[in-house]
C-alpha positions in Angstrom: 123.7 97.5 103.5 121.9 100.6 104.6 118.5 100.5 106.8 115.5 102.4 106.0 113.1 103.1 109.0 109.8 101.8 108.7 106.6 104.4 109.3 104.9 104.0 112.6 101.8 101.6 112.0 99.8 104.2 114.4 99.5 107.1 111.9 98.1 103.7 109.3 95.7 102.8 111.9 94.5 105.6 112.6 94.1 106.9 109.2 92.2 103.7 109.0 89.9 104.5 111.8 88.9 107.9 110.4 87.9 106.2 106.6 85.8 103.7 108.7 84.0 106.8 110.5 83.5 108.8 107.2 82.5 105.4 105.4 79.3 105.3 108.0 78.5 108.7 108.4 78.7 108.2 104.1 76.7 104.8 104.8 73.9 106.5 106.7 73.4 109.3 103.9 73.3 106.9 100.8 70.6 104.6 103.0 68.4 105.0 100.0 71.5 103.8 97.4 72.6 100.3 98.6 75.6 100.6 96.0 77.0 103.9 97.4 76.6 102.0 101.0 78.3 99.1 99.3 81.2 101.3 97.8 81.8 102.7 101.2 81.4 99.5 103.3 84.7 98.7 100.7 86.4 102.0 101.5 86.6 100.9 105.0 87.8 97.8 104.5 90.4 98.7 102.3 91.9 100.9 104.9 91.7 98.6 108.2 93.4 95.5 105.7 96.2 97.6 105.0 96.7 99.0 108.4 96.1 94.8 109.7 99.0 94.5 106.7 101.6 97.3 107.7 100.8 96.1 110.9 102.3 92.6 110.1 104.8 93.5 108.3 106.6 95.9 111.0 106.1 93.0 113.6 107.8 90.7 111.0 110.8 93.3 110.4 110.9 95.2 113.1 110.6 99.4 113.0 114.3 99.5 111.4 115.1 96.7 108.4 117.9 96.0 106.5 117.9 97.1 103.2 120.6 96.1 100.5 122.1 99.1 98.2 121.7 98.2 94.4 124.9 98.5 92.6 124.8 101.2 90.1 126.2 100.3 86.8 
């Protein structure tokens, strides 16, 4: 068993954070093309639901988890 350490959910989030203040600075250029609005509204979203993910998933695990070596064959 070997244990792999688990990225910090901070770097995620606040990746997260900048994509949602792009996304409306992108939103308030493209007010004349709903779809470009739309297609950044979904950028945004994309990133804050994976950082809510990661987010779960270290509080599940823990910042170090247990990983099991595949045997080699």
């Amino acid at each position: 068993m070997k244990t792999i350490q688990l990225i910090d959910v901070a770097h995620v989030e606040a990746a997260a954070q900048e994509m949602a203040k792009y996304a409306e600075s992108c939103r308030r250029a493209a007010k004349d093309v709903p779809i470009l609005a739309d297609i950044y509204t979904a950028q945004a979203l994309s990133g804050d639901m994976a950082a809510r993910y990661l987010r779960t998933i270290i509080e599940q695990h823990g910042r170090i988890a247990a990983a099991s070596q595949q045997q080699e064959g």
